[in-house]
C-alpha positions as CSV (number, residue, x, y, z in Angstrom):
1,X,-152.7,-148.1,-39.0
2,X,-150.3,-146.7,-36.4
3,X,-152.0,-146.2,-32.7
4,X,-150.7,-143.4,-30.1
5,X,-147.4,-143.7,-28.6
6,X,-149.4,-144.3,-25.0
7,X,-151.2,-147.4,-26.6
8,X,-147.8,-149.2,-27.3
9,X,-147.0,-152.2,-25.2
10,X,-143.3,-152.7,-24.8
11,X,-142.0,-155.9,-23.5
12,X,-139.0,-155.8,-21.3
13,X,-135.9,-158.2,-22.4
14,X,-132.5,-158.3,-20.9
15,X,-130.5,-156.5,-23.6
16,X,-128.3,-153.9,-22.8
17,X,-127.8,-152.1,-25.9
18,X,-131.6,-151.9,-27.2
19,X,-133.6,-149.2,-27.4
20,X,-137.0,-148.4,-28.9
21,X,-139.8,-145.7,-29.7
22,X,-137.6,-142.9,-28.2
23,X,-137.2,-144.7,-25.0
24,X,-133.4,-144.7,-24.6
25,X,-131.4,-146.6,-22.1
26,X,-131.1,-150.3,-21.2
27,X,-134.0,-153.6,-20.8
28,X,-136.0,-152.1,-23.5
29,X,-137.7,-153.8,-26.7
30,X,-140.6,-153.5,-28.7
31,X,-142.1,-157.0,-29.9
32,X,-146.4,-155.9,-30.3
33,X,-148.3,-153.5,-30.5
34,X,-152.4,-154.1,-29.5
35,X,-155.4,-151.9,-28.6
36,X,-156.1,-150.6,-25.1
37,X,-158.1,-153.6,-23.7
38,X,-155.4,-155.5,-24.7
39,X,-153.1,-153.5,-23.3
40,X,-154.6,-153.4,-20.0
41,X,-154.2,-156.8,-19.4
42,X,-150.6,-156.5,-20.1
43,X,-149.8,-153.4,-18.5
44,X,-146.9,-155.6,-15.8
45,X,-145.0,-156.1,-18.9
46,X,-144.9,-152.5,-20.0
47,X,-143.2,-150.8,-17.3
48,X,-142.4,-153.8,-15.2
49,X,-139.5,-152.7,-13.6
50,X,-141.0,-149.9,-12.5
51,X,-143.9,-151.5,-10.3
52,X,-143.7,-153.5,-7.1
53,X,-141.0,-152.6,-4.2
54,X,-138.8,-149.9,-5.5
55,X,-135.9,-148.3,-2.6
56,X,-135.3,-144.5,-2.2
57,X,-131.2,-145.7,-2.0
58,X,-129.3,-144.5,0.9
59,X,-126.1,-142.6,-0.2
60,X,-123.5,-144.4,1.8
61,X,-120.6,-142.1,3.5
62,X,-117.5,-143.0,5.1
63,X,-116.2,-141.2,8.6
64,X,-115.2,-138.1,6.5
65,X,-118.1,-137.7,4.8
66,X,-116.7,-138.8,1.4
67,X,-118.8,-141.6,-0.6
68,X,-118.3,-145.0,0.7
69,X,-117.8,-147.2,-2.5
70,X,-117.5,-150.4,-0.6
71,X,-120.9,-150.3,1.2
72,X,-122.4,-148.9,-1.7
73,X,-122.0,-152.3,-3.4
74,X,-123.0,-153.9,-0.2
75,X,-126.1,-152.2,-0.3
76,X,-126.7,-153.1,-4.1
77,X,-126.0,-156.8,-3.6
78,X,-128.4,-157.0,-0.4
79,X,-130.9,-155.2,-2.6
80,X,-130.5,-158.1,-5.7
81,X,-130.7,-161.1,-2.8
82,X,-133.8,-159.6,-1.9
83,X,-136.0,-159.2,-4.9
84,X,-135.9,-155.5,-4.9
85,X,-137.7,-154.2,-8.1
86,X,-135.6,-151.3,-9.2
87,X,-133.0,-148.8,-6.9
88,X,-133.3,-145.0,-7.3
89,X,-129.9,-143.7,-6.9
90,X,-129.2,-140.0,-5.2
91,X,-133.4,-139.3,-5.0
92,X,-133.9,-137.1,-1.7
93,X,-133.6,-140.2,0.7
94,X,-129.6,-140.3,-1.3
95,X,-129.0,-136.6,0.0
96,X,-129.3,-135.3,-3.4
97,X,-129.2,-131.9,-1.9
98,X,-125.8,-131.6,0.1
99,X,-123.6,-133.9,-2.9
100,X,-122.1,-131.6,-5.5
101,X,-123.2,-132.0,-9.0
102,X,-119.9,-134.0,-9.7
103,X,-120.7,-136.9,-7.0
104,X,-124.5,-137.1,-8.1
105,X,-123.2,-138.4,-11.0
106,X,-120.3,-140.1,-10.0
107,X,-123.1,-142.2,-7.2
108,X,-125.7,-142.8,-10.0
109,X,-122.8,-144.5,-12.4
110,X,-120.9,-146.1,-9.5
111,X,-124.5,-147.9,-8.7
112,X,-124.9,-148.6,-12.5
113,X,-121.3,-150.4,-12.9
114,X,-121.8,-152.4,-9.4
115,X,-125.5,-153.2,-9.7
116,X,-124.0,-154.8,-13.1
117,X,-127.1,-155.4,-14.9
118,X,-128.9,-157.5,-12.1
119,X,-131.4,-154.7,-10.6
120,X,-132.8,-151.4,-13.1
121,X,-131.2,-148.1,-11.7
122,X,-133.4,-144.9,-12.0
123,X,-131.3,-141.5,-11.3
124,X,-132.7,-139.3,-8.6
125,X,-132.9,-135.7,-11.2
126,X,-134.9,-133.0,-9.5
127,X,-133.7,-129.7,-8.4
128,X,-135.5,-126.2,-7.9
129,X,-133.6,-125.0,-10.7
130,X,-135.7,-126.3,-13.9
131,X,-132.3,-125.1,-16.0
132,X,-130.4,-127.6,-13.3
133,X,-132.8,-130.7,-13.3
134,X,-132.3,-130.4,-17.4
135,X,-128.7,-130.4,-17.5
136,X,-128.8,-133.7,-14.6
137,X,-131.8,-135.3,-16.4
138,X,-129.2,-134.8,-20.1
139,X,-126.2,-135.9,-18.3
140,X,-127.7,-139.8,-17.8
141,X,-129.7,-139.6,-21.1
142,X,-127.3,-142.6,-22.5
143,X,-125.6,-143.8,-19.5
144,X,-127.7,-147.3,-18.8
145,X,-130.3,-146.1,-16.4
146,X,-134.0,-146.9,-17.0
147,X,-135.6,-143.9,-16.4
148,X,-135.5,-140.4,-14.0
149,X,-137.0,-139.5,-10.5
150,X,-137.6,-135.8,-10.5
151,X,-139.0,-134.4,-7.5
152,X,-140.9,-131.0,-7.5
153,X,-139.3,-127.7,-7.3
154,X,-138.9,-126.5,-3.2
155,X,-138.6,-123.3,-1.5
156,X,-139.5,-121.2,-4.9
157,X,-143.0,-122.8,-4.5
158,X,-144.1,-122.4,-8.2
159,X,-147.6,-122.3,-9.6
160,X,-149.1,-124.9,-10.7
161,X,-148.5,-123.7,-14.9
162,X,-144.9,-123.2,-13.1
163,X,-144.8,-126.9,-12.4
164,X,-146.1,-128.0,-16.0
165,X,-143.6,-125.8,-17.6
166,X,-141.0,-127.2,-15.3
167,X,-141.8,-130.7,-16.1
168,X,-142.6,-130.7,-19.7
169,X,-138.9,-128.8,-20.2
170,X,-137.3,-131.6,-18.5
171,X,-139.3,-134.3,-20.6
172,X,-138.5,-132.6,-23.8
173,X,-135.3,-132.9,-23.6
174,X,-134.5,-136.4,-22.4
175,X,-136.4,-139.8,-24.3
176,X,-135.8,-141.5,-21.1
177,X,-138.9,-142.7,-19.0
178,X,-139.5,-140.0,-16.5
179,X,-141.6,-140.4,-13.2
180,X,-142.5,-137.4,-11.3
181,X,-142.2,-137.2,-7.4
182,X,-145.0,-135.0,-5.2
183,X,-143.7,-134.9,-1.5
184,X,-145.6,-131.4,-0.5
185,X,-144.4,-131.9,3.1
186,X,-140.5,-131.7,2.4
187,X,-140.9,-129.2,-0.6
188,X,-144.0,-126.7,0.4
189,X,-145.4,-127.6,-3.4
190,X,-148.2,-129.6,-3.7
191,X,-148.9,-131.2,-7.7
192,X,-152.3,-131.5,-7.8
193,X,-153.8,-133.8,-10.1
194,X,-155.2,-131.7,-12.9
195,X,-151.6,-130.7,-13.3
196,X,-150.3,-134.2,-13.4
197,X,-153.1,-135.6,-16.1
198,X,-151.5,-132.5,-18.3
199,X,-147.9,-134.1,-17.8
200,X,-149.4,-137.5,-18.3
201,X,-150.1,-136.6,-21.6
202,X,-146.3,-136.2,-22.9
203,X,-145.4,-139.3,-23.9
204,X,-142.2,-140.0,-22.1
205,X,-143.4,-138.9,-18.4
206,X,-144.6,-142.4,-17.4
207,X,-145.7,-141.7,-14.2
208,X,-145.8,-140.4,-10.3
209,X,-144.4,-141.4,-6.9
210,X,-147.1,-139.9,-4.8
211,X,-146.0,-139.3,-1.0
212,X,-148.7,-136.8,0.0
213,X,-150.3,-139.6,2.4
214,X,-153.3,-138.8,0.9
215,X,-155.5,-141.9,-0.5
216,X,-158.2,-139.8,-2.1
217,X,-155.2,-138.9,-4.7
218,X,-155.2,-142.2,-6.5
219,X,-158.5,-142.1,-7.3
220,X,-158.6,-138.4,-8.2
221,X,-155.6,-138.7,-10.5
222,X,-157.1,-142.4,-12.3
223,X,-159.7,-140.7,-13.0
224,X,-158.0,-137.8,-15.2
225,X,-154.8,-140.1,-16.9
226,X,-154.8,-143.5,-18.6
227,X,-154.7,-146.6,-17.6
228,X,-150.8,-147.3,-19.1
229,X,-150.3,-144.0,-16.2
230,X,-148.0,-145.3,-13.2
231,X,-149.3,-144.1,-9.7
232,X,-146.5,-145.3,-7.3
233,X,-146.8,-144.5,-3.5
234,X,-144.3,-142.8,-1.8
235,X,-145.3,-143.2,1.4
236,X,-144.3,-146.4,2.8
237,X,-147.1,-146.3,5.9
238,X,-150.3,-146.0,3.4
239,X,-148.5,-148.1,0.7
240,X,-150.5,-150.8,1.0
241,X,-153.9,-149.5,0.6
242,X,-152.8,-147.3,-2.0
243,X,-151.5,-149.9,-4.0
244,X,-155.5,-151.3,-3.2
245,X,-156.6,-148.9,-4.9
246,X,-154.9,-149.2,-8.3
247,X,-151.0,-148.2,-7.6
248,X,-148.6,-149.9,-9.0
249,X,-145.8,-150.4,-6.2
250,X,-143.8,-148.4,-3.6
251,X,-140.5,-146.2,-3.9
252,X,-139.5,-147.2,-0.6
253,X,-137.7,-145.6,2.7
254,X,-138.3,-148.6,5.0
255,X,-137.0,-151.5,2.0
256,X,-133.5,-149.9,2.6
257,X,-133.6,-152.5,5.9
258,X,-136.6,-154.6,5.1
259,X,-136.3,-155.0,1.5
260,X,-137.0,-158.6,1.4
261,X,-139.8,-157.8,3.2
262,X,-141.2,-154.9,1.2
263,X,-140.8,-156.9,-2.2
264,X,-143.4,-159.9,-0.5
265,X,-145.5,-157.0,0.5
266,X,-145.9,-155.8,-2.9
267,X,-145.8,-159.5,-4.3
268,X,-148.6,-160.6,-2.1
269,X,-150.6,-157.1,-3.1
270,X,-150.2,-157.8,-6.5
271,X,-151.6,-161.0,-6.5
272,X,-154.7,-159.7,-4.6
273,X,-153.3,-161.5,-1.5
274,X,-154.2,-158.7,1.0
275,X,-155.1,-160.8,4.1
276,X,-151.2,-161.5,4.2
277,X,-150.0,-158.3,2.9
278,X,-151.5,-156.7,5.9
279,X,-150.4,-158.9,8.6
280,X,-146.9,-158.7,7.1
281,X,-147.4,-154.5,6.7
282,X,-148.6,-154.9,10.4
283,X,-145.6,-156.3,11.8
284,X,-143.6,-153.6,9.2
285,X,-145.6,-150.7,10.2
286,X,-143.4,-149.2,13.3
287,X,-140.7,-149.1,11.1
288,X,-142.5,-147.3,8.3
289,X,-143.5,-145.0,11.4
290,X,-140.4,-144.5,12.9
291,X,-138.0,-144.1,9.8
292,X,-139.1,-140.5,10.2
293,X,-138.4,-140.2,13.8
294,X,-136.5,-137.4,13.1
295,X,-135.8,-136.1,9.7
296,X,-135.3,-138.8,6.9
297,X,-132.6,-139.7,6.0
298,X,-131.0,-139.7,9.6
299,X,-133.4,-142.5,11.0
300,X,-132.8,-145.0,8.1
301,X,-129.1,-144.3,7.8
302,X,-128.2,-145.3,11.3
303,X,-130.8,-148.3,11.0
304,X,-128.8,-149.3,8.2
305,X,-125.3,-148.9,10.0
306,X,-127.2,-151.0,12.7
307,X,-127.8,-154.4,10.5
308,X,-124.6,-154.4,9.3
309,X,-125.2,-153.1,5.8
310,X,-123.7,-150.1,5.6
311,X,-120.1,-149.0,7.4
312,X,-121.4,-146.3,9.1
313,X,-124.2,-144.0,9.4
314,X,-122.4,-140.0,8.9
315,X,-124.3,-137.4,7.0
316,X,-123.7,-134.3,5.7
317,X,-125.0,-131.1,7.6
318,X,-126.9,-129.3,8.1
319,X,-128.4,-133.4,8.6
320,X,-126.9,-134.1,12.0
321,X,-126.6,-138.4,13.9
322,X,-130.0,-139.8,15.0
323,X,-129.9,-138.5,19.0
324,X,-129.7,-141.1,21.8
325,X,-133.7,-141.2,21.9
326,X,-134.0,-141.7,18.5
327,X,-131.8,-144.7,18.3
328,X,-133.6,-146.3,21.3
329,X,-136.8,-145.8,19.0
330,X,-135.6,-147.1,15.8
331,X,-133.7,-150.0,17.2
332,X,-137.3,-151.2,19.2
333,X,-138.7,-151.1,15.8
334,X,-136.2,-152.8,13.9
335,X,-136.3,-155.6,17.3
336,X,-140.7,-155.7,16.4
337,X,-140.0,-156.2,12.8
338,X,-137.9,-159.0,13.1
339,X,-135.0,-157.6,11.5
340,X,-132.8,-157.1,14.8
């Protein structure tokens, strides 16, 4: 009897050249395949290295704007010491938008050859373009990472059976993993969650970072996908209860400077732990707060420059240098989360 492709449990292994059921890419191998009770008991080790603390990647620059190799790896290596689950490379917090095509893919490889098999790499994808997030998505189909970010369409504000369409072309023509990103508030397009239970059902669409701050959207999307669906928050404020409520982990702003920190929160919310989650969350939350001072990613890069983990903190315009208030703010919460 074969079962549905969304009923297969995949275990994850350490081998770099396996691939299985269409999934291409790196860490993947099929050992058993069970029914869905069985499968919902073993749902970590399907898509394990997509759950827990996952970090929205800074794109590291040096004075003249050009990509800073050296504290790229800096970054990487801090992120392997501590415990982050997976690294996103060029998402939106990577200033997807102001690299050229050429250094999106030249910062997604360089994190792949210096992250050197000790932390899964998914490549930031999306555009506004659906012909443009193909051709991105295709470009890292064999490459090594684990699976794509694509966030949703902005400005051209599509309709919801524009964002289906949209979605569905990028899935059919990639087998890697691919999670889709809702952030309304930075694209003026809200995926609501009939339109994501149709995505859910194409097999390789694995699952959503949700960053509309909006709790009610966990329940309202369980209720339409299955249980094998990931719900990921990407709103690192609300993370916590939305993980509570059945998500799986965090893509994460505030574990580019906590992310020791940000993997015990979603350890300790995993295991049900939540009296110490939230005291630890508590003493995180100005810094979830004020990473969006003023438009991300200006707060975090500086806050990065400021713990030594990154040479300096340049963007590229029209994102301009945190202002003199603004790094007053950010450093008091980096001093009241302990990390200063």
């Amino acid at each position: 009897m074969v079962l549905p492709v969304r009923r297969v449990v995949i275990y994850m292994v350490t081998l770099k050249k396996t691939c299985c059921q269409g999934l291409t890419g790196p860490m993947f191998a099929c050992f058993w395949i069970g029914d869905k009770s069985t499968m919902n008991n073993l749902f970590v080790e399907r898509w394990s290295m997509f759950t827990g603390s996952i970090v929205a990647l800074v794109t590291p620059m040096d004075e003249k704007g050009a990509i800073d190799r050296v504290s790229l790896k800096k970054l990487i290596d801090y992120h392997v010491a501590s415990g982050t689950a997976a690294i996103v490379a060029v998402g939106t917090t990577g200033e997807t938008s102001t690299l050229s095509h050429e250094e999106h893919g030249d910062v997604v490889m360089w994190t792949l050859e210096l992250s050197d098999g000790r932390v899964p790499v998914i490549a930031g994808t999306g555009a506004n373009s659906t012909s443009e997030a193909v051709s991105l998505t295709r470009r890292f189909n064999d490459s090594g990472v684990v699976g794509c970010l694509s966030v949703t369409p902005y400005y051209n504000r599509p309709s919801q059976e524009g964002l289906f369409q949209h979605f569905r072309a990028i899935a059919e023509r990639s087998d890697l993993p691919q999670i889709l990103y809702n952030v309304p508030a930075r694209t003026g397009c809200d995926m609501l969650p009939p339109t994501v239970a149709r995505l859910a059902e194409i097999k390789n669409i694995i699952g959503i970072k949700e960053a509309t701050g909006n709790l009610s959207r966990v329940s309202q999307i369980q209720e339409l996908v299955n249980d094998d669906f990931l719900l990921l928050s990407g709103d690192d404020a609300s993370a916590l209860d939305f993980i509570q409520l059945g998500g799986k982990g965090v893509i994460s702003v505030t574990a580019n400077v906590a992310a020791k920190e940000m993997a015990q929160l979603c350890a300790l919310a995993a295991d049900g732990n939540y009296a110490d989650a939230r005291r630890l969350n508590q003493r995180l939350m100005p810094l979830h707060q004020k990473l969006f001072f003023e438009p991300s990613p200006i707060p975090v890069k500086w806050a990065c420059k400021a713990l030594g983990l990154m040479a300096t903190d340049t963007l590229r315009l029209p994102m301009t240098p945190l202002t003199r208030a603004g790094s007053r703010v950010v450093r008091q919460a980096l001093t009241d989360a302990g990390l200063l």
